[in-house]
Structure formats: C-alpha cells, structure tokens
C-alpha positions as CSV (number, residue, x, y, z in Angstrom):
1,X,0.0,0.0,0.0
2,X,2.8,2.4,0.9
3,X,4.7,1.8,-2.0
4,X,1.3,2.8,-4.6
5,X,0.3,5.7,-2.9
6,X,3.9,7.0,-2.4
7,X,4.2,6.5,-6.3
8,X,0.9,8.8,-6.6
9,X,2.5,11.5,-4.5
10,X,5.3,11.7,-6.6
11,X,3.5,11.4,-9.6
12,X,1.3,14.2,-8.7
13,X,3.9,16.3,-6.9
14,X,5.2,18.6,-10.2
15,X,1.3,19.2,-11.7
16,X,-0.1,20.3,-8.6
17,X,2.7,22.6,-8.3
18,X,1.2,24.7,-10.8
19,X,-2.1,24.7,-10.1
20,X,-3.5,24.7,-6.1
21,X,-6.3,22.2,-5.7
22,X,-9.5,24.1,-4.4
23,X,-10.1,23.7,-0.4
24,X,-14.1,23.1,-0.9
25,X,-13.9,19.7,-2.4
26,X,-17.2,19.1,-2.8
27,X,-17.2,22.6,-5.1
28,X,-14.7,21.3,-7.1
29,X,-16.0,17.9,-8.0
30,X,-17.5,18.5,-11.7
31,X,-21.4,17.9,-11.3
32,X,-22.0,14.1,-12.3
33,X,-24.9,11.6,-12.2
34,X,-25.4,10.1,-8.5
35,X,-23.7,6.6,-9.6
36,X,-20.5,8.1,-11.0
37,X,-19.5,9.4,-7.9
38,X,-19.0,7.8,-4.2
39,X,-20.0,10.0,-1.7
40,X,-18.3,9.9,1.5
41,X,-18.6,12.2,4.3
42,X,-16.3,14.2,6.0
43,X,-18.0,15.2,10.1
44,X,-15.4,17.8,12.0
45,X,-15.9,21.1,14.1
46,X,-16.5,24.0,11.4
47,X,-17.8,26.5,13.6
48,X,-17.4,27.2,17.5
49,X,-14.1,26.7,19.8
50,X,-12.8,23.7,17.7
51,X,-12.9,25.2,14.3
52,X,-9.8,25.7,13.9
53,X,-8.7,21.9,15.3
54,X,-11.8,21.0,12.8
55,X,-10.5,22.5,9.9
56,X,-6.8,21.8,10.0
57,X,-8.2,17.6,10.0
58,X,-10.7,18.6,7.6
59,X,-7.9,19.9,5.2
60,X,-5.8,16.5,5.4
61,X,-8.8,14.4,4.7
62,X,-9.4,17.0,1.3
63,X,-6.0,16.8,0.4
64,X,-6.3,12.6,0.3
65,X,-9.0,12.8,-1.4
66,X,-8.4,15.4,-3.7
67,X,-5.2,13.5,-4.6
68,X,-7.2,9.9,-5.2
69,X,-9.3,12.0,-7.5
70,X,-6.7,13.2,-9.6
71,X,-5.3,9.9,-9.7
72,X,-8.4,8.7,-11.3
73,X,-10.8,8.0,-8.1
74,X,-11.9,4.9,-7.4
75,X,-13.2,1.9,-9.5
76,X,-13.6,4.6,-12.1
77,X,-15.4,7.0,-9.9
78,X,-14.4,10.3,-8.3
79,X,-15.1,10.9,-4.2
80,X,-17.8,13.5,-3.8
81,X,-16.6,14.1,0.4
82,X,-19.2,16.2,1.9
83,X,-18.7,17.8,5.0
84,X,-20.9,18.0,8.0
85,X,-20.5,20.9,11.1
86,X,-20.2,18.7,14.6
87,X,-19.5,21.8,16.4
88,X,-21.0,20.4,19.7
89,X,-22.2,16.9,21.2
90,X,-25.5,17.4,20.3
91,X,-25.1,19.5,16.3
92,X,-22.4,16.3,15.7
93,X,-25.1,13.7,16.2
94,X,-27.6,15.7,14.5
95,X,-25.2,16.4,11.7
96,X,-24.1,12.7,11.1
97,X,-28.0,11.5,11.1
98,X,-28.8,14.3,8.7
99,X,-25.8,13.7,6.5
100,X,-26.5,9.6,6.4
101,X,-30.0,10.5,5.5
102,X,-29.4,13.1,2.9
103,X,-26.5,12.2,1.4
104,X,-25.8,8.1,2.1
105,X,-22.3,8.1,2.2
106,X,-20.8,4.8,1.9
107,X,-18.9,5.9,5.3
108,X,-17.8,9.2,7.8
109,X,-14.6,10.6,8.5
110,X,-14.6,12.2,11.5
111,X,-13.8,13.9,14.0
112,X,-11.2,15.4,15.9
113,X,-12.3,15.6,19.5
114,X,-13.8,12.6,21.7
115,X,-16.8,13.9,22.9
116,X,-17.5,14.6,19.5
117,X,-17.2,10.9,18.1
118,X,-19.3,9.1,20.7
119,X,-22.3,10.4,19.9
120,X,-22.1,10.5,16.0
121,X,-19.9,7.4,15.6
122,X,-23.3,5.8,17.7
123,X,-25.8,7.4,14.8
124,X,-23.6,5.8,11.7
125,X,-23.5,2.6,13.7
126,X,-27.3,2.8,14.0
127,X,-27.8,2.8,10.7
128,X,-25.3,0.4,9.5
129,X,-22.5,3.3,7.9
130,X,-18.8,2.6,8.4
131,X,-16.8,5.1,10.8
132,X,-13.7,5.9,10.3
133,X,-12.4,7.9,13.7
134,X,-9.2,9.5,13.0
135,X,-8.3,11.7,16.0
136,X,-10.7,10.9,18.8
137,X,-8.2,9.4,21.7
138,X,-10.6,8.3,24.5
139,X,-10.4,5.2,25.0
140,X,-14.3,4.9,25.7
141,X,-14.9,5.4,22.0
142,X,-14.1,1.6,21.1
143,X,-15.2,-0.4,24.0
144,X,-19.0,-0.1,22.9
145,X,-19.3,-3.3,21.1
146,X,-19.5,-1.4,17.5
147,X,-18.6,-3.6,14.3
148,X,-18.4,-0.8,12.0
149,X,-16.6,1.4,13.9
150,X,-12.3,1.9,13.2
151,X,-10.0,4.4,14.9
152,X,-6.7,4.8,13.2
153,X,-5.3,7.3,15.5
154,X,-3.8,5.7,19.2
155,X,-5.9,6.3,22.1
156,X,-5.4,8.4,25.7
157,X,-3.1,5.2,27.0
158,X,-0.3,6.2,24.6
159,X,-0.7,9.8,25.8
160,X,-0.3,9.1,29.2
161,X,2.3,6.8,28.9
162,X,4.5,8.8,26.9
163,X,4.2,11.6,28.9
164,X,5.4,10.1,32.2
165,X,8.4,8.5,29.2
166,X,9.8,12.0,28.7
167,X,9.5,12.9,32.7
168,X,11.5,9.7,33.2
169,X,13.6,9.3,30.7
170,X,13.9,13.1,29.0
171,X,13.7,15.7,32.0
172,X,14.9,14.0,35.2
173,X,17.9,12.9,34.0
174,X,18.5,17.0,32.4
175,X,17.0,17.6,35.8
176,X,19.7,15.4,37.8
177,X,17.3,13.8,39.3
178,X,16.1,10.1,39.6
179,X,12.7,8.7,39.7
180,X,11.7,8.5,42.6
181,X,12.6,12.2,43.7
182,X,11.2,13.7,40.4
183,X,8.0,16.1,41.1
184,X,5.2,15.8,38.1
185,X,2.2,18.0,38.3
186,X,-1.1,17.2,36.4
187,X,-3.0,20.0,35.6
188,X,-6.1,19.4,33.2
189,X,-9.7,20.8,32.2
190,X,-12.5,18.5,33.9
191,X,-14.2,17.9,30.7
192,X,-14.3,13.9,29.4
193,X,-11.0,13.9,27.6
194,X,-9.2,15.2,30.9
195,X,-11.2,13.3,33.1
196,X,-10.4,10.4,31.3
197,X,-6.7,10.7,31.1
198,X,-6.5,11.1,35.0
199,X,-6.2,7.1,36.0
200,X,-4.6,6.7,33.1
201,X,-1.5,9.0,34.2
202,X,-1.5,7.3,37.7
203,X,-1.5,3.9,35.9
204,X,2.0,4.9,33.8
205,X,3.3,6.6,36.4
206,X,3.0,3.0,38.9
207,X,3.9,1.2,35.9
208,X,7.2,3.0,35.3
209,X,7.9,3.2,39.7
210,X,7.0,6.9,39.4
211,X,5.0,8.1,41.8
212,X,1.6,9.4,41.3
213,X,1.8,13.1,40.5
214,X,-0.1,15.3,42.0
215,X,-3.1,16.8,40.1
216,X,-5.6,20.0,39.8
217,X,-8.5,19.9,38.0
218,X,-10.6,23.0,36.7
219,X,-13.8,24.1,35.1
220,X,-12.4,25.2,31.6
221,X,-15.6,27.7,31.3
222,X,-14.5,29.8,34.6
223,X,-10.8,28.7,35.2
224,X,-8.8,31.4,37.9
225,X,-5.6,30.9,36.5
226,X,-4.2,33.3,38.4
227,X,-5.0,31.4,41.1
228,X,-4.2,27.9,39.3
229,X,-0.8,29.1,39.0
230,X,-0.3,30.6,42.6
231,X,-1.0,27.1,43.8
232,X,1.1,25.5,41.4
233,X,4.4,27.9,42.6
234,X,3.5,26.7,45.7
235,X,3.8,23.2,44.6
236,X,6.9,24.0,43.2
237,X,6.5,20.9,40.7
238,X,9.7,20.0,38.4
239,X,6.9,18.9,35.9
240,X,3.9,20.3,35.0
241,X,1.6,18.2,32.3
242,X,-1.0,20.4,31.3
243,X,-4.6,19.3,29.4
244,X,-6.3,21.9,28.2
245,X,-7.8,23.8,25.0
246,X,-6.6,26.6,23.1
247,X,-7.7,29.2,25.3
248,X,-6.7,27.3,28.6
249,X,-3.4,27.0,26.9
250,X,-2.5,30.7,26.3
251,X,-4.3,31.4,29.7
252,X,-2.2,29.2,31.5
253,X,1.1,30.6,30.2
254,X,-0.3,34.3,30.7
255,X,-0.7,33.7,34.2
256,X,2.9,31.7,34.3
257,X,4.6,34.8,32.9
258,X,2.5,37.8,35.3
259,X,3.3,35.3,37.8
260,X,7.0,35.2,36.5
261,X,7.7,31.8,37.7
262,X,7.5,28.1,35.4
263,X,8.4,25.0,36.0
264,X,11.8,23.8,34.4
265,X,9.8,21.4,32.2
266,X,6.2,21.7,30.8
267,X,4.2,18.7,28.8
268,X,1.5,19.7,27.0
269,X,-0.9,16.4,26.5
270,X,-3.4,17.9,24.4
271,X,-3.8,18.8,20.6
272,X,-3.4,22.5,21.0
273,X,0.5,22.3,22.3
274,X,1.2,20.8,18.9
275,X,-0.3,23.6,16.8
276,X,1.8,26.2,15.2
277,X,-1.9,29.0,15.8
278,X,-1.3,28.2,19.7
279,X,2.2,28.8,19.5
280,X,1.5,31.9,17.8
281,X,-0.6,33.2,20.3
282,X,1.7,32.2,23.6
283,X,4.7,33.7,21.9
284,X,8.3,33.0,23.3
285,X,6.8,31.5,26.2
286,X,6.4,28.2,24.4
287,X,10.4,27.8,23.6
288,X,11.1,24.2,25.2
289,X,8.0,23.3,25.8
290,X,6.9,19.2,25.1
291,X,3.8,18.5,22.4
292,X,2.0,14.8,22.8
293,X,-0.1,14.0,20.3
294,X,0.0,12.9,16.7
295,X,3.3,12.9,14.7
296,X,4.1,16.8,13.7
297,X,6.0,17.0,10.2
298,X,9.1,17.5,11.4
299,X,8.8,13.3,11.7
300,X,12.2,11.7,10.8
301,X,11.9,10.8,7.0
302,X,13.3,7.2,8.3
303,X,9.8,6.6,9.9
304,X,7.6,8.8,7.6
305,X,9.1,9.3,4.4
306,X,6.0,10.9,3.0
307,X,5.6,13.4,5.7
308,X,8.0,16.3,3.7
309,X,6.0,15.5,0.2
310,X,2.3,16.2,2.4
311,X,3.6,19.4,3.7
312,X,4.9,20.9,-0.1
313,X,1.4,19.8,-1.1
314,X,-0.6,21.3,1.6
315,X,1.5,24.4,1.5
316,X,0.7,24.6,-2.9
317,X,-3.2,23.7,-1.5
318,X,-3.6,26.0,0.8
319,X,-1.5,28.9,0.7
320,X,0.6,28.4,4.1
321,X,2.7,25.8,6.1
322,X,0.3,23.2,7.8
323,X,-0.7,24.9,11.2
324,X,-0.1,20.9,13.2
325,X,0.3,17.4,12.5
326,X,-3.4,17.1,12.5
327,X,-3.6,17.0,8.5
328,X,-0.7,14.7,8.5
329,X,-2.7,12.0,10.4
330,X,-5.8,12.3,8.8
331,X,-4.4,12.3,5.4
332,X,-2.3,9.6,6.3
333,X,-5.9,7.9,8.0
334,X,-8.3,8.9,4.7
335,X,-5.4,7.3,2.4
336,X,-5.4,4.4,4.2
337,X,-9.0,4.2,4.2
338,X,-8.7,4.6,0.2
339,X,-6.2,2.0,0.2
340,X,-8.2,-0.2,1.8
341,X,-11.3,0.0,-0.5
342,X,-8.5,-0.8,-3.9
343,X,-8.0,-3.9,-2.2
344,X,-11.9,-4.5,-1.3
345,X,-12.6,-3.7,-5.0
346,X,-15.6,-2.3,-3.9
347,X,-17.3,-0.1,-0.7
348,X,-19.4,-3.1,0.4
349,X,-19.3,-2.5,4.1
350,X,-18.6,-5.9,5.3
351,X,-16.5,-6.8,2.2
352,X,-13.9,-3.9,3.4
353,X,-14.2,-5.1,7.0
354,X,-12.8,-8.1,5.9
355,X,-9.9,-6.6,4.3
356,X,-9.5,-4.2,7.4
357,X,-9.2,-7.4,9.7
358,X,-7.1,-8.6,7.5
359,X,-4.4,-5.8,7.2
360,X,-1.0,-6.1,9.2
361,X,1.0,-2.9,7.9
362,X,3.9,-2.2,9.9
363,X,5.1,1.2,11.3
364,X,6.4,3.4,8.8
365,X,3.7,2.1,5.7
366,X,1.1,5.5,6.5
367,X,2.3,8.8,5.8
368,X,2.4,9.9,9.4
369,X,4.3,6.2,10.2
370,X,1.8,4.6,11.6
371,X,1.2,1.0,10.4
372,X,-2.3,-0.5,10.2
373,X,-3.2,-3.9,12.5
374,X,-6.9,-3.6,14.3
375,X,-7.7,-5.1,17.3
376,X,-10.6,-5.2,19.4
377,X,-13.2,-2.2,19.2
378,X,-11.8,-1.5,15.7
379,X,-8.7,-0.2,17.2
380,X,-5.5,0.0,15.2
381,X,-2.8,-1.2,17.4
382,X,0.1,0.1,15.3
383,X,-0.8,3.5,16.0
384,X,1.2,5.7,18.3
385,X,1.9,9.4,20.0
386,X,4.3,11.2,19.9
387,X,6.2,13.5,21.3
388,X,7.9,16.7,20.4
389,X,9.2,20.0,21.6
390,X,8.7,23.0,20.5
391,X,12.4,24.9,19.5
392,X,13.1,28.1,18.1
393,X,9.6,28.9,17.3
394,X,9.3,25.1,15.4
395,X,8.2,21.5,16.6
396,X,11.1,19.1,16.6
397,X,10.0,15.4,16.6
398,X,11.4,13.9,19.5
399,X,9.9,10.3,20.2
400,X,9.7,7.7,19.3
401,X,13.2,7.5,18.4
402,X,13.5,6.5,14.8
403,X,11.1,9.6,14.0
404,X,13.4,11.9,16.0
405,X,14.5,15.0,14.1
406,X,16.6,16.8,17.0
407,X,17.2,16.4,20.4
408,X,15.3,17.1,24.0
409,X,16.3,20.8,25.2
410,X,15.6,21.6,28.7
411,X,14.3,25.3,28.7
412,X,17.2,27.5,30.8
C-alpha cells in the first residue's frame, strides 16, 4: 500500500505545483450523475471553539481525497466528500444522522475531538454506515461493542504513557534527578477527555515506579488561572503536564509569565500544544516546551518518508505551512481508508471489513508512520503518539526514536 500511494504522491507532486487544488472539495467535484460518484462524508468542528482543530483535520482528509481523485478516483469513480458541522455533542449527532439521511455516504470521517465521536460514531453505527475515527483518543470510543466502527489514531493510554516516558527518561535525568525524587504536576480541564486521562496517568506513572503526580482539576468555562498558577508555585512541581484547550493553553502561560515563575519542564498532553496557531498566540513563552499527540511534520523521514511530500502539497493547497500534524494524520488515515477499499474492490461495508481485519502494515507504511493492525473495538494497534518539543519557534520530533529529528532541550 505504501509503495502505490507514495508513487501517486510523486506522480502528482510537479502538476499540482502549478495549479492549487480548491479547499471546498465538494465545489470542485465537476457535477456528475449520483452513480458516478461515491460520496463519502467528512464530520469535524467547522464552527465554534474547535474550528480551527476541525478544519486543519478537515484539510488532510481533502487533500487525500483530492489526490485519489486526480489519480483517477476509485473503481472509475471520483469521491464526492461532503462535510458535515459537529461543532457540539449534540449538532455532531444531529449532523451525522442528517448527513446519512441526505446524502448516504458509503462511510464518515470524522472527528477530531472525543466527545465529539461518541455520539455521531453511535448514529452511523445505528444505521449500518462505516466510521472511520481518526483523531478521537478516549479510549471509551471503542469499547462499545460497534462492528463498523475503526480508529486509526492511538488512544489516551499512549498519551499518558509517553508523557510520564519523557518525565523519566527526558527531564529528570537533564534535571539530575532520579525517579523517585522527580516532582510531576497534572493540571487538566474537567471535561471527558481530561477526566479520562486522569487514572490513566497514575497507571504509567505505577507502571514505570513513578509516583503518582499530584493533580488540579478546573472548570475550563470559569478557570482562575491566576489562582491555578499561585498554587502550582507553591507546589513548586519540576513537571507540570497540562490538558487543556486553546484558550486554557494561552491562559495558563499568561498567568505563568504575570506570575513570572515556570516549571523547568512543561508537557502539554493535548492537541493545541502541537499547533503552530497556539504557539502563535503564547509567543516565546512556548520555547522548550513538550507537544504529545499525533506525529508533527518534522517526523524523521526514516519513519515517515511521506511526511515532507504532504507538507509541499498542503502548503501549494492552501496557501501556508500546515498549522499541526493534525492533517498529517488524517491524510495519512483517509489514504489508508482509500487503500483499503482498492483492495476491497468495492465499498461493500462488510467486504472492506474483511480486508481491514485482514491488514497487518507495519510502522512506517502510513504517511504519518503509523502501520495498520486492528484489534478489538476497531482499534488500530500500530498507532502511536508522539512526542515533540517546541524549539526556536518550530516543533522538533522527539519520540519515538527513529522519527526523531533533534534532540530534548531543557528550557534555561
């Protein structure tokens, strides 16, 4: 699979160079009769706090499929990828049913935040339409018994576990310090996704001989950081791993700088540390500090050798460098997806289940490096997070190792 659709990218590489692919896919599909296209639907935050996270996975899922259709489409037959709004819990599900019953996509991409997929990815399952979840990292979302339900992305475990890797293995030894006497700080937004990465931090940590670090919860809505970050310099923690959104995230470091005290290493275990907006908006204040989440482009080209050829595309697509690794994975997820129907020869749901159980892609065959082997749930077990730290205003990929582009800094 790698090998064909790394021979499409370079195929495609010096044409599209002259002539930017639309960003509204579904406006640049010439009009067609209903069976010479397969509609597929695309289900993401548009509008609201998570527009801009929505957008950026909505753009690698485009660029996939804007690329498949150039290359011809499939069986003959152009995508048509129509896009739903999921801005909240309750607009995703709506959006998903009314998408299914409007447009009957053979399957949905979605979706880029957990409490996002639960409730849609349970409307497609209801009525029989594949899922493919390609961000969503509780692990909640494929422990519901759902057969038509796959997540390529890796789930909260790999989070938590490779946050307390860096502590250990990263920071303390910087630090000078061993295990046992290294301070880590939890800090996260009481919302589903933080709530749910709680145990799974105190499970790392006893699994690694760490101790439990000490955690502060807040209500994202109302959140005093002034007086989050008093206690926290109180604390005196040598790690702080924060959870957060966007606005937590520039909050937080606002109240860190009035307060003009930091802790000599910060984690970030949420999507908005690894986006270039975020960074933007904290400033200097982000120099050194670790991003978990999906692979950023800066992957090693021994692990992702497609990763630099997505970026010169995006960039002739849209205009501008790719704000995170967000599109990275989700093109690398909607390609695989694509992949996976060649083979099925067809979008027969259960036919292309078959093929999905059947795949066993190592690490290094998706664009991102993934590899493709589902488990249980629908959950792709060669999936994994990484982590990376932002340096001189750019994310360097730091684990895991054969996707490292640079080495760990510890801020001064």
């Amino acid at each position: 699979m790698a090998a064909g659709r790394r021979s499409l990218l370079g195929g495609l590489a010096a044409g599209l160079a002259a002539t930017a692919i639309p960003e509204v896919t579904r406006a640049a599909t010439p009009q067609r009769k209903a069976d010479d296209r397969i509609v597929m639907g695309a289900l993401f935050p548009l509008t609201g706090p998570l527009a801009t996270l929505g957008n950026e996975c909505l753009r690698g899922v485009q660029l996939a499929t804007d690329l498949c259709n150039a290359g011809g489409g499939l069986f003959g037959k152009q995508i048509n990828l129509v896009q739903g709004d999921a801005a909240d819990p309750d607009r995703a599900v709506a959006a998903a049913r009314s998408m299914i019953s409007d447009q009957q996509p053979v399957l949905i991409f979605g979706t880029g935040d957990s409490a996002l997929s639960l409730g849609a990815s349970e409307a497609s399952e209801g009525s029989g339409v594949p899922y493919w979840e390609l961000s969503a990292t509780m692990p909640s979302v494929t422990t519901r018994g759902f057969h038509y339900l796959l997540r390529i992305c890796d789930t909260e475990n790999g989070t938590a576990d490779r946050a307390l890797e860096a502590a250990q293995h990263l920071i303390a030894p910087a630090l000078g310090r061993t295990t046992e006497t290294l301070s880590v700080t939890l800090l996260y937004s009481d919302g589903a996704s933080g709530m749910a990465l709680l145990p799974l931090i105190a499970a790392a940590a006893q699994r690694r001989g760490m101790a439990a670090p000490m955690t502060i919860a807040y209500q994202s809505e109302d959140a005093d950081f002034t007086a989050v970050t008093a206690r926290l310099a109180a604390m005196q923690p040598d790690v702080l791993i924060h959870f957060g959104s966007s606005e937590d995230v520039v909050l937080l470091h606002a109240a860190l700088a009035n307060r003009r005290w930091r802790p000599r290493a910060m984690i970030g275990a949420s999507s908005p540390y690894g986006s270039r907006d975020t960074a933007m908006m904290v400033g200097p204040a982000m120099e050194g500090t670790l991003a978990i989440g999906v692979a950023p482009y800066s992957i090693d080209a021994r692990l992702a050798p497609d990763a630099a050829m997505v970026a010169t595309l995006y960039e002739q697509q849209f205009g501008a460098a790719p704000r995170s690794g967000l599109s990275l994975s989700h093109f690398a997820g909607a390609g695989l997806c694509f992949d996976t129907l060649r083979l099925a020869k067809t979008t027969d749901k259960d036919k292309v289940l078959a093929v999905v159980q059947g795949l066993g892609l190592a690490e290094g065959t998706l664009a991102n490096g993934w590899g493709a082997l589902f488990g249980p749930g629908g959950q792709n077990l060669r999936a994994f997070t990484s982590l990376a730290q932002w340096q001189n205003g750019r994310l360097v990929s730091l684990l895991p190792k054969d996707g490292a582009s640079g080495r760990f800094r510890l801020r001064v």
